[in-house]
Every structure is written in C-alpha cells, then in structure tokens.
C-alpha positions in Angstrom: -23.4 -11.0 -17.1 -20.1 -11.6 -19.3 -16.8 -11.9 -17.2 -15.3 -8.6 -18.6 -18.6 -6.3 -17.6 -19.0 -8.3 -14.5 -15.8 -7.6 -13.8 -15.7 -3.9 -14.8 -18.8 -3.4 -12.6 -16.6 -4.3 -9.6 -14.0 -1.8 -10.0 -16.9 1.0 -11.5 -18.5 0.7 -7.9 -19.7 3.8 -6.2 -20.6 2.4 -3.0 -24.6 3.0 -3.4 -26.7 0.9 -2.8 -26.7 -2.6 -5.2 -30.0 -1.5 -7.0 -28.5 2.2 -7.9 -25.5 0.2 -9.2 -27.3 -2.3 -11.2 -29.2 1.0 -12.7 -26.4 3.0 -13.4 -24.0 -0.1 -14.8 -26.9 -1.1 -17.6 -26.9 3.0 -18.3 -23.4 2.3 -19.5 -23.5 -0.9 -21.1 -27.5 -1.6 -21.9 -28.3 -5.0 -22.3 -32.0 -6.5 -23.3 -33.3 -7.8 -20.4 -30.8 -5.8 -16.7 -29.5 -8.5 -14.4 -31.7 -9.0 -11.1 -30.1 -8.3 -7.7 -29.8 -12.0 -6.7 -28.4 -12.9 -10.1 -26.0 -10.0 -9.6 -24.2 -11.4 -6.2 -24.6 -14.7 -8.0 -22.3 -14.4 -10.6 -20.3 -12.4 -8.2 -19.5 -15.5 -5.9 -18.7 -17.7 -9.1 -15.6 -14.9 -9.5 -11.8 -15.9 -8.0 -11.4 -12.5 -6.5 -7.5 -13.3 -8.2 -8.8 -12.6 -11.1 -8.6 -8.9 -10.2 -5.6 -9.2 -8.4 -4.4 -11.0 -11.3 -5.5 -7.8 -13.4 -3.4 -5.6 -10.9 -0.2 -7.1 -11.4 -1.0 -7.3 -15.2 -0.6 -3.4 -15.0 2.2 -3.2 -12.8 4.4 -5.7 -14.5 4.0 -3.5 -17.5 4.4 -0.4 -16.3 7.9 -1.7 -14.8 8.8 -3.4 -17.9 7.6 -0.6 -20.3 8.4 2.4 -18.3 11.9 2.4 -16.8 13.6 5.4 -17.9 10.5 7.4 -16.4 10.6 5.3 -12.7 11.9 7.3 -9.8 14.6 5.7 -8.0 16.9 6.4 -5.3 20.3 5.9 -6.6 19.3 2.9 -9.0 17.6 1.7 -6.5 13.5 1.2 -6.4 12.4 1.9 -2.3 9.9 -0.6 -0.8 7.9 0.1 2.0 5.9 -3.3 3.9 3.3 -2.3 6.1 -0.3 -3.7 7.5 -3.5 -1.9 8.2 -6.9 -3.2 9.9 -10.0 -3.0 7.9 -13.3 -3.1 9.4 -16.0 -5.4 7.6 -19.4 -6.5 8.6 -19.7 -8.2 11.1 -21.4 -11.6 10.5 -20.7 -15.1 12.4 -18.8 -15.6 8.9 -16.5 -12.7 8.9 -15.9 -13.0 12.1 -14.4 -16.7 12.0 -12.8 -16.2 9.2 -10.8 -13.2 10.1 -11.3 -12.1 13.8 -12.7 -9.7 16.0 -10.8 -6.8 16.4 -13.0 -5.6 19.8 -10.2 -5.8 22.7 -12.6 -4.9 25.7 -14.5 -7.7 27.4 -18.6 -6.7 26.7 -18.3 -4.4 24.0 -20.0 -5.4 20.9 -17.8 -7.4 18.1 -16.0 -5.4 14.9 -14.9 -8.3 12.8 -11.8 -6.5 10.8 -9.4 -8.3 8.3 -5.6 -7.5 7.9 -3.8 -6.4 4.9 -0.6 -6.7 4.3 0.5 -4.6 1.5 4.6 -4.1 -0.8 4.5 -0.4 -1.6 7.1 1.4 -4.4 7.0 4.8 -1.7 8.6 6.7 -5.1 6.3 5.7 -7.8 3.3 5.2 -5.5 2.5 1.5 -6.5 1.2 -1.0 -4.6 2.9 -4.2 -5.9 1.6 -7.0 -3.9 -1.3 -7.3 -1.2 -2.4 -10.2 0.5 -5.6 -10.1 3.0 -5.4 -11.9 5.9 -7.1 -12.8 9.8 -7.1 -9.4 11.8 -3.8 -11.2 13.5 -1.5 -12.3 11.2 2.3 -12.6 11.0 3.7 -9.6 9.0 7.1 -11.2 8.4 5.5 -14.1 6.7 3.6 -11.9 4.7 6.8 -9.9 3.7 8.7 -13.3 2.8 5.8 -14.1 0.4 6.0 -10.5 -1.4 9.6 -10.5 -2.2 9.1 -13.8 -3.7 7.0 -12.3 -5.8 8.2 -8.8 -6.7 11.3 -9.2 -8.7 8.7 -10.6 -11.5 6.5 -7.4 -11.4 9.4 -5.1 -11.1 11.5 -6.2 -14.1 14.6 -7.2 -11.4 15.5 -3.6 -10.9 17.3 -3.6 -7.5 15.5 -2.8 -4.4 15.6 -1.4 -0.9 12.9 -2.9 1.8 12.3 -0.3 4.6 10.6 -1.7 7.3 9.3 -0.7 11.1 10.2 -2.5 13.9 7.6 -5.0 14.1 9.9 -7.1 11.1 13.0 -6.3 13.0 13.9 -10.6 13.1 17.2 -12.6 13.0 14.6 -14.1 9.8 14.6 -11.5 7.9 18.3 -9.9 8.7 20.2 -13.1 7.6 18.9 -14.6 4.5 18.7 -11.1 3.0 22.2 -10.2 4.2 23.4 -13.5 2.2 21.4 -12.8 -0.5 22.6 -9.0 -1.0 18.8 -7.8 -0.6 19.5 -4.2 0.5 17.2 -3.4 3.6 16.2 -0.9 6.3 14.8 -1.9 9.4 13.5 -0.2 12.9 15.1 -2.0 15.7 13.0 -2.6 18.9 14.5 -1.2 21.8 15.7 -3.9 23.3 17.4 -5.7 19.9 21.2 -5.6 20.7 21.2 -3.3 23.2 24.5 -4.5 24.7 26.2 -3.8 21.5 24.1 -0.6 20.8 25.5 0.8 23.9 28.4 0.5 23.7 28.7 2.7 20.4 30.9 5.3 19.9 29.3 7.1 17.0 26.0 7.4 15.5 27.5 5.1 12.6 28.5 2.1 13.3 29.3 -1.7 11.9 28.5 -4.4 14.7 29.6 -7.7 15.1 26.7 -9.5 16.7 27.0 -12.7 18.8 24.4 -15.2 18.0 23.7 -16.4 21.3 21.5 -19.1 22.3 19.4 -16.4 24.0 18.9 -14.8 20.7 18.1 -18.1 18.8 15.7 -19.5 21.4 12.5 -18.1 19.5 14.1 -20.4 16.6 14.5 -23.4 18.1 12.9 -26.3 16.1 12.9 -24.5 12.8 15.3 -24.7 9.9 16.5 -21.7 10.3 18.0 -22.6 13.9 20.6 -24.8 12.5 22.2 -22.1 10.5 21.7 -19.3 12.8 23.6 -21.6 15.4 26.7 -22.4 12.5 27.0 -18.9 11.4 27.6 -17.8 15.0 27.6 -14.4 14.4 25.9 -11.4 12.5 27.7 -8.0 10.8 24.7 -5.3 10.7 25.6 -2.0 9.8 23.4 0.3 12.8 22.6 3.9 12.0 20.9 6.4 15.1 19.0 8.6 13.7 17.8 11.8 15.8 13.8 13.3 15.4 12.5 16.6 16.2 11.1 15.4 19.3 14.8 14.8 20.7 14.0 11.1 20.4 16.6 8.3 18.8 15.5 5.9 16.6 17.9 3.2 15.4 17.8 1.4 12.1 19.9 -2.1 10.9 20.9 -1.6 7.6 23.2 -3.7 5.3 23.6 -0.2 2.8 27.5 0.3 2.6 28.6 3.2 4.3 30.8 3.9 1.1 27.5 4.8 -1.1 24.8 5.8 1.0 25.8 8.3 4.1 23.8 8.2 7.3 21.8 11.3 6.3 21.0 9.1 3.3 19.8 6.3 5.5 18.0 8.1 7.7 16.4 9.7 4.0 15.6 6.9 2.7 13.7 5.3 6.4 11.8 8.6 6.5 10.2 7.3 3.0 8.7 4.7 4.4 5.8 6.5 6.0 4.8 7.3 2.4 2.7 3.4 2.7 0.9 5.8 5.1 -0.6 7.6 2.4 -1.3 4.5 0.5 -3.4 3.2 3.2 -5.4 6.7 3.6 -6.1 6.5 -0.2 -7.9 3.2 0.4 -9.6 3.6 3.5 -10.8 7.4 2.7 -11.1 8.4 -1.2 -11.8 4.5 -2.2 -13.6 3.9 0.8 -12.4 0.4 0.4 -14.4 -0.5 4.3 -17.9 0.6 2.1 -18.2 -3.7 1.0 -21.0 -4.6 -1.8 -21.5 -7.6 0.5 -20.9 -9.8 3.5 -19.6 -12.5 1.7 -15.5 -13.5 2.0 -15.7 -13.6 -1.8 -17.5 -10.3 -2.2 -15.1 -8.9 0.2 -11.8 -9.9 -1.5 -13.3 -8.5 -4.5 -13.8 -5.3 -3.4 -10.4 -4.9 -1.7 -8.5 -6.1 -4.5 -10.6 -4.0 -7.1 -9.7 -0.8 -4.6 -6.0 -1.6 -4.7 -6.0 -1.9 -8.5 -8.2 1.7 -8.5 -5.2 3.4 -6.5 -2.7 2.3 -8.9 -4.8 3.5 -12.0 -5.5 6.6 -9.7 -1.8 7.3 -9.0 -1.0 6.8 -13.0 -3.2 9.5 -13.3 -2.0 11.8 -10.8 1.4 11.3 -12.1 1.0 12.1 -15.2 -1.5 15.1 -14.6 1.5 16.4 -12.0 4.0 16.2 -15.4 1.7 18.1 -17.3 1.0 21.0 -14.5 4.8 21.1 -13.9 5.6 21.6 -17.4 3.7 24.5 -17.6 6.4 26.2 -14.9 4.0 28.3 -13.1 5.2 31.0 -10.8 3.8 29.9 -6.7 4.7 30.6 -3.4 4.3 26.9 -2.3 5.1 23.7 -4.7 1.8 22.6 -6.1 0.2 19.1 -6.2 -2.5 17.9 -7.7 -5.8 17.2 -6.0 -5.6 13.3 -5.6 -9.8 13.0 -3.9 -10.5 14.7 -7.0 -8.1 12.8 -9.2 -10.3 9.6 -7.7 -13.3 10.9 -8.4 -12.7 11.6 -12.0 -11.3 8.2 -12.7 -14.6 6.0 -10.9 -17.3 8.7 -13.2 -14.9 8.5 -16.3 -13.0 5.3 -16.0 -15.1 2.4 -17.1 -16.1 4.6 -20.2 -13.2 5.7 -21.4 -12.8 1.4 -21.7 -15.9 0.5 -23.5 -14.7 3.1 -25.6 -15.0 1.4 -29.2 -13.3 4.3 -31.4 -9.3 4.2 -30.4 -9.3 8.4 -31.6 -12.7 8.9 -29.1 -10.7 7.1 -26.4 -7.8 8.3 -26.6 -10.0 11.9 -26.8 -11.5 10.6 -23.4 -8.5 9.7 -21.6 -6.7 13.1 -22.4 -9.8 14.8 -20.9 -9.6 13.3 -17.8 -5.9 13.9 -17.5 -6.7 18.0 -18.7 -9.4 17.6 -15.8 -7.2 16.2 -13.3 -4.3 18.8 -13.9 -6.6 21.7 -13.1 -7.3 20.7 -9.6 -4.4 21.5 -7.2 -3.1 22.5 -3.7 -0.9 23.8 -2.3 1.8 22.0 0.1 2.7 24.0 3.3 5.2 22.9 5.0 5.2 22.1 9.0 1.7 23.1 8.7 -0.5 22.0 11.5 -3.7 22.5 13.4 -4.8 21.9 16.9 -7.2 18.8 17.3 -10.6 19.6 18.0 -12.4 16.8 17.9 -15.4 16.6 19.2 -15.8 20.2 19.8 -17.2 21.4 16.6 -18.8 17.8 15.5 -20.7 16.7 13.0 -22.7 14.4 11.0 -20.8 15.6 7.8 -17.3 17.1 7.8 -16.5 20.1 5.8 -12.8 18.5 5.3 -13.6 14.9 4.7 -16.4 15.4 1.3 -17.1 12.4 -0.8 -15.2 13.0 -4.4 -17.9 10.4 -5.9 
C-alpha cells in the first residue's frame, strides 16, 4: 500500500471493524490483488504518526498565511485557549506502561488512558498544536512547547493565551510578561491572596512580592535565579462575578487602557469554547474508537482525528457563510448541524481527493458544502434540561446517533 492511500485510509476510517475497512477502502481506490489484514497493520507500524501531524499543520499554516482578512479576531488579536483531556485506550500491559492507568480506586479493574494536551484558536475553531502524553503529565510544559511552535503556523499575528487555573505559575506569568505575550489566567484560590484581599475594586494592578515562600517550588531551577533578582511582579488582577454569585479571579497583563474588565472577563469566558473541541473528538470523531492497540496505531488515529476536526470546522464555516448570506427570517440564530457536517466529510472526503478531474472536484466539494448548509439548528439560549440519567436508559440514545 502506497504512503498517500495508506495514509488516506487512516483519516477515511469509520471505526468498523479492520476487514469492513479494508473492503470499503479497495471500493474506492481498487487495486489488483486488496491488501491482507496483517499486511494492513504492517505498513501501518512502519508510519511516523508525525507524518499526519505534519499534514495538520501543513493546513493550518496555510490557512493562517492565505486567509487573514477572513480570520476572526478579537481586537487584532487571535484568542488561544490550552487545555487537556483524558482519553481512554485499550488496555494492554503496553498501553498501560506507556501512559498510565487512569483507575483511582484500589481493586477496580485498570483503564489505561493517555493525555492530550491540545493549543485551540476558540474564534476560528482550530486546533493548532497537540501533543499526546502519559495520563499524568505537566500541562505547563506542554503549553511552553506550543507557543514555541505557534507563531510559525499562525503567520505571527498577535495572540492572547487564556488559560484555567491549573497553569496559574510564577513560570508562566514572568517570561511572558517580559516577552509582551498577552495572557489570561485563573488564579487558584490561594495565589496572592494577601494582596487579593486587600483590593479595593474589582480592577486592580498589584505589585507582588517575590518571597522566598513563593519561589521555594523553584528552587534549583534556572528560573530561581531571576525570580529571586527581579524581586517583585506587576499583574494586572480582574474579579469577575458568575451567575451562581461566585468570584472568579483572573491575572492578566491586558492594559486596562484597551481592553475594559467586561472585556477580560469576555475574552476568559471564550476559553470554554476548547470544550467544544474536545466533544468533537471524543463524540462525532469518536477519536477513543482505536484501529489498534499499538502506541503507533494509537497516535495515528489521534492525530488523524485532530486533522478531521479542522477539515470539519473548514467546512462548517464556510457552509455557516453560505446559510447566513441567504438572510433568512428565524426566531433563534441558526447554526449548522456540525455531527452531520462530520459525517458528510468521512462518506465524501477521501473522494472528493482522488478526484482526478479539477471541474468534477471542485463539482464534489461544492456539494458537500450545499449538503452541509442545509442541515441546521437552532440555538436557544439558557436552554436546559433536568438530568435523568439512568432513569430512562438505554443501550442506544435517541440524542447521541452515530453521523457515520
């Protein structure tokens, strides 16, 4: 199997079983004599699962580059969201050295679970860089290691990182205060909470004493040194009040000149949108559904899933433009279906590809994109629904139906 069909039958995966996917990937591209099951996962292992990812950020760097006057921005500014997610795998004395158990409770059987940590544009719905790691892993390294990264894939258009509270680090605050990286991040309750008490407004600019207290967790690093010279730390420290009557604060170095603390508290609220990315993977790519067992297979598949959502989210967007300019008259604002927006791009995808005829293609692509645009819900606001679960169960959910 060439590199390009082998490839293609990674990301063309329905999640059947590997002899339904053997048949229905020679249907598309028919060769003389269809690769054997064993000789299928054989090639497989020879593939660098960064050759996908190298694939993914092929199509993000030129969307950035290609497409800037039609990004969505926030005052200039492109808005970043780092989060993690656990993913369950199958559990095999392999996967579960390599990347952990995630079972907490002495007895109970294993889950061996990886974790991904994943850089998410919350306005364009792209996921720019994901790295898959042991079930525990350190999420500010992770972070460090995208935004090394992202500038490349993003053209350099200027950023702001909102993060939760599990990044909230003297690590993170300093080198991107000197480096004028714009950032929002949660603090923990218990981060400054002398100086945080002793606020007068909801808005204020702190001058923070490096104690050795504070630096102790640094000791006999290099960042000690220069924690300990610098002495002290100006973080800009926004409260910002939820509907539960609850006060969350945020550390921001955002000037208070250009973005208000309704904008701040705005622009944190965006973060949850990596939510939706992770429900994407995990429920209409069913990224947890592996071909294999293997490390190799697994990386494959997760990479191959993130690559899907961004061509899925292309899509979506540009079906949305179309429905939009038609300026239809609704009670509630209409978006389009995005389960059935995957499930036209895994039957359709691949084809459209090995498309030879540029007019046919191009024919192809528009169809899916007409297809797409038809399907659409409404969005109700504050719209929400005791829990019942449990109480009507069962074995197949009338609200969770496979789109593929």
């Amino acid at each position: 199997m060439p590199l390009k069909k082998l490839v293609l039958s990674i990301i063309a995966r329905k999640g059947t079983t590997l002899s339904t996917e053997l048949r229905r990937q020679n249907q598309l591209y028919p060769t003389n004599k269809p690769i054997s099951k064993p000789g299928y996962l054989k090639q497989r292992q020879k593939l660098n699962p960064d050759a996908i990812l190298t694939l993914s950020d092929y199509h993000n760097t030129d969307l950035y580059k290609n497409n800037k006057p039609d990004l969505k921005t926030y005052k200039g500014y492109l808005v970043i969201a780092d989060d993690g997610t656990n993913i369950n795998l199958p559990t095999t004395k392999e996967t579960l050295k390599q990347y952990g158990n995630s079972t907490t409770k002495h007895g109970t059987k294993p889950q061996a679970s990886l974790g991904l940590s994943c850089c998410y544009d919350v306005l364009n719905k792209i996921i720019l860089n994901t790295t898959i790691n042991p079930y525990k892993f350190n999420e500010i390294t992770q972070t460090k290691l995208h935004h090394q990264k992202i500038p490349t894939i993003t053209d350099h258009i200027p950023t702001i990182i909102t993060l939760d509270r599990a990044y909230s680090a003297l690590s993170l605050f300093v080198p991107w205060i000197e480096s004028n990286q714009k950032f929002i991040i949660r603090l923990k309750s218990k981060d400054f909470k002398t100086e945080r008490a002793q606020m007068q407004t909801n808005d204020e600019q702190l001058v923070l004493k490096l104690t050795p207290a504070r630096l102790a967790h640094y000791k006999n690093t290099p960042l000690y040194l220069h924690l300990a010279q610098i002495k002290t730390l100006v973080l800009r420290i926004v409260n910002i009040a939820r509907k539960d009557g609850s006060v969350v604060s945020v550390a921001t170095n955002l000037d208070a000149a250009s973005f208000s603390a309704v904008e701040v508290a705005e622009l944190y609220r965006l973060r949850w949108e990596v939510e939706s990315a992770f429900d994407m993977l995990k429920n209409q790519l069913e990224v947890e559904n592996f071909s294999g067992t293997k490390p190799v297979l697994i990386a494959q598949d997760v990479f191959a899933c993130v690559f899907l959502c961004n061509l899925a989210w292309d899509m979506i967007f540009d079906a949305q433009a179309v429905y939009d300019a038609q300026k239809k008259v609704s009670k509630h604002r209409m978006v389009v279906n995005r389960g059935f927006a995957v499930g036209v791009l895994k039957d359709e995808f691949v084809g459209v590809l090995l498309e030879q005829d540029k007019v046919r293609k191009r024919e192809r692509f528009l169809a899916m994109i007409e297809a797409i645009r038809g399907q659409v819900l409404p969005v109700r606001p504050d719209r929400h629904f005791p829990r019942n679960k449990g109480f009507f169960a069962g074995k197949y959910s009338n609200n969770r139906k496979r789109y593929y």
